[in-house]
Steps between C-alpha positions, in 0.01 A plus 500: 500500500392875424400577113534826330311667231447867317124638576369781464184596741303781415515759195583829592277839462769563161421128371842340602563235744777448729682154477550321809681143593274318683645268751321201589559237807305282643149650283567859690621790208662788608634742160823734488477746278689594231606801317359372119141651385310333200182625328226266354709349235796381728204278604387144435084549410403376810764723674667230703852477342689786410645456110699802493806355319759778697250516878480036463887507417562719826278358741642176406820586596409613808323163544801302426660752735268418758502122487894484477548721854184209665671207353776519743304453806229305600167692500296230505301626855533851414232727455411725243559837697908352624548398112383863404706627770803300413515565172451829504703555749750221564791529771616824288163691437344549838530847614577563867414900547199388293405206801639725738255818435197220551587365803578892660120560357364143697727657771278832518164271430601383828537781696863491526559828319759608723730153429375570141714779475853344684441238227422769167856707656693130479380450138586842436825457629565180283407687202703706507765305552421321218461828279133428403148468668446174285719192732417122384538239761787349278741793553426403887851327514703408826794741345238778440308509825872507663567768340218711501494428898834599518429808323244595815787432756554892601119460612392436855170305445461505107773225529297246712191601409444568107678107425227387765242684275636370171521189669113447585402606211675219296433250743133565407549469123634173572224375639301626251662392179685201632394195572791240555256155527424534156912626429328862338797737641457832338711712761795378660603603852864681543390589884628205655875607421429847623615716816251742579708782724353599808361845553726736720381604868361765518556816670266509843232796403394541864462856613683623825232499768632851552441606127174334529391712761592818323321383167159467685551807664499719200178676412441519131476831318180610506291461129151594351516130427345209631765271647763623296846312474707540840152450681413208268895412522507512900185363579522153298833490632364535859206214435749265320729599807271426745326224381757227475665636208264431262516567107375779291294250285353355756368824611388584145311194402350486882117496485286570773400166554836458678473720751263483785491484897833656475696264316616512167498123313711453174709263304827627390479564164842441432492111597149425480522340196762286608416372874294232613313765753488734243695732710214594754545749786325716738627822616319688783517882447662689807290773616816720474484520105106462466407863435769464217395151389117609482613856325519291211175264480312559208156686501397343231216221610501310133868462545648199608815623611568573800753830434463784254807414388359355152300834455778704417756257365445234272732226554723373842821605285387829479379508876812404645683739281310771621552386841890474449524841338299651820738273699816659330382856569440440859858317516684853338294690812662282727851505310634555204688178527212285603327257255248241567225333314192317619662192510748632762204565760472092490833441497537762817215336675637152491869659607347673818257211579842308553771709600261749735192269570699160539277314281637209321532438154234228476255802682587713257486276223194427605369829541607610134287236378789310370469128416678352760322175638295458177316183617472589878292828322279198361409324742505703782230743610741836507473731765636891377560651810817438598562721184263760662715505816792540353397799235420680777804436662691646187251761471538581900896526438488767208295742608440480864862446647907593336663197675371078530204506763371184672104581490283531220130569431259179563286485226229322663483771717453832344242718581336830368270632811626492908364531824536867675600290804810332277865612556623607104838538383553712173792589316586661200793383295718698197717287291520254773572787778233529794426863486216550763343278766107508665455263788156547658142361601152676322548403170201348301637414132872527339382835321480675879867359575661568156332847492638590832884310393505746115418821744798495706731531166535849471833510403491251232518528096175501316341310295726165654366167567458405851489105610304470815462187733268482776476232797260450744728394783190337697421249211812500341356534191773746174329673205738673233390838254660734236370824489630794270531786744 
């Protein structure tokens, strides 16, 4: 059985002393304060009791008060911190937004600052519902989750996915302050009884293959700056494009351990956290978006990142807004009418890996580092290339062809130098359109043949990007290049 009594610890710089209860259980002491001060003479001499006649007549009230609300269960196991905590609290005193703000703090600890935030804009949107930033877990009611959840029906994901938030969180107080073996139940549960909606489908943001082509055809304005926005815009879009979709944050947070021999090795940030392979992947980098790829390495040798991305923008949110905006300005160059974001370039690639490439969805799953087959990722040693092959089959339908082909470039077989002796096919390619071809022996490297392809376009637009694809028909070998002529 716990036992109270006032204390008073230490005298203040003024002389007072600040009267606490001190709660004992099992020989541990833990003290609540109090809001009563007494000076020297509200003290017994040896300063142990407090003789106050007003402070002792208060602080025994608030004993009795105490002893009444633990008389009514049994608290016999409890410990000293879940008696503080209960009466202090109780099943009307705990505050939720309080408990909530912690665990969205543990939730940044952890890396998870992106989650962090969905969960911050769900207690947000509860408050407010509520009409103040102060929610206890006892106003958590099965008739006022309804109808705050109904309130968030005109949403299309807020619906499913704030109640999911809200959800978690409480499910972890529970755990935390309840402990049903030993019947302590300071939060109930109203989930049980309710119907989370599901989240509407949303609209496909793949770009037309067409439109696709025209957006990487534009040449950004030029600037006195160093990768301003539409280059910054165009070329992340172009790597994210080209390398399997992948995300902005990735790209930010990439360091340069990650990338060597030509392949790029991450784990998702996204669902790191929350897979058993810790969402690992490895992403060779096609020689056709290299020059752009290694335009942004950082020069710095005592950084560890592997992009200057982090030298000129201090967080991934403001990366990838920067991106978007330079995304967005390219997009009104194309067409007034056209909008797309860097999330669209991943959406596009898995549309045209399917619907031009004939991938399946497990290949493309697979290749957007997606968790499908969680434990086959486990236990079996993964091989990436099949992702490999078919990015370059996606890449090889953009910009090298306007209609489905049936070949694509090998990537085990590209090559940067020839024999003179070697028959070499080169063409150029404008928003998908083959615009001049060189067939013909005496070449030496891919400079001689693309050199010779950008001559014959006299009657072309400048500056315009160019795609180029060369073969060497003896060994059958395909190598793909941008170049802004």
């Amino acid at each position: 059985m716990a036992f109270f009594k006032a204390k008073v610890l230490r005298q203040r710089k003024d002389g007072m002393y600040v009267v606490y209860i001190r709660v004992t259980q099992n020989r541990k002491s833990q003290y609540i304060r109090t809001s009563w001060i007494v000076d020297d003479m509200g003290l017994s001499k040896d300063k142990q009791d407090v003789i106050d006649p007003f402070v002792a007549e208060q602080t025994s009230k608030v004993i009795a008060r105490y002893y009444n609300i633990l008389n009514r269960i049994d608290t016999q196991n409890w410990t000293v911190k879940e008696i503080v905590d209960y009466i202090q609290k109780g099943k009307d005193g705990i505050s939720f937004s309080m408990y909530a703000r912690k665990h969205i703090e543990k939730m940044k600890a952890r890396g998870q600052e992106r989650t962090s935030r969905d969960y911050k804009w769900a207690l947000y949107s509860l408050e407010k519902f509520a009409g103040n930033n102060e929610v206890m877990f006892s106003q958590l009611t099965y008739s006022f989750l309804s109808r705050w959840i109904d309130s968030l029906s005109q949403t299309a994901r807020s619906k499913h996915k704030y109640p999911i938030n809200i959800r978690q969180i409480h499910k972890a107080a529970m755990l935390e302050y309840n402990d049903e073996e030993r019947g302590i139940l300071l939060i109930t549960n109203p989930w049980p009884k309710i119907t989370i909606p599901k989240e509407d489908t949303p609209n496909k943001r793949a770009i037309s293959p067409n439109m696709l082509r025209r957006f990487f055809a534009v040449v950004p304005d030029f600037s006195r700056f160093t990768h301003p926005l539409q280059e910054l815009g165009q070329d992340v879009a172009l790597i994210s494009f080209c390398m399997c979709g992948i995300n902005s944050i990735d790209l930010f947070f990439a360091k340069k351990s990650q990338y060597h021999n030509g392949i790029f090795h991450y784990n998702r940030r996204k669902t790191s956290k929350s897979r058993s392979d810790n969402a690992y992947f490895e992403i060779r980098v096609p020689q056709f978006i290299k020059p752009t790829f290694e335009k942004y390495l950082s020069k710095n040798i005592e950084s560890p990142w592997l992009f200057d991305f982090q030298d000129r923008l201090s967080t991934s949110d403001s990366f990838n807004a920067n991106v978007n905006a330079g995304i967005s300005q390219i997009c009104k160059k194309v067409s007034p009418d056209f909008h797309a974001s860097l999330y669209s370039f991943r959406h596009s690639w898995a549309t045209i890996a399917q619907n031009g490439c004939g991938a399946s969805l497990g290949d493309i799953d697979f290749a957007l580092n997606h968790s499908t087959y969680k434990m086959a990722r486990v236990y079996t040693k993964i091989d990436f290339s099949p992702a490999w092959i078919l990015n370059e089959k996606v890449i090889d339908y953009i910009f090298f062809t306007n209609e489905d082909i049936d070949h694509h470039e090998d990537s085990n077989k590209s090559f940067e130098r020839m024999s003179k002796y070697n028959l070499i096919r080169g063409e150029a390619f404008i928003s998908g359109e083959c615009v001049s071809v060189v067939e013909d022996s005496g070449f030496s490297n891919i400079e001689q043949v693309i050199t010779k392809l950008l001559s014959s376009l006299t009657d072309v637009p400048r500056p315009i990007k160019v795609q180029i694809k060369i073969t060497n028909l003896d060994k059958k070998q395909i190598q793909l290049y941008q170049r802004v002529f």
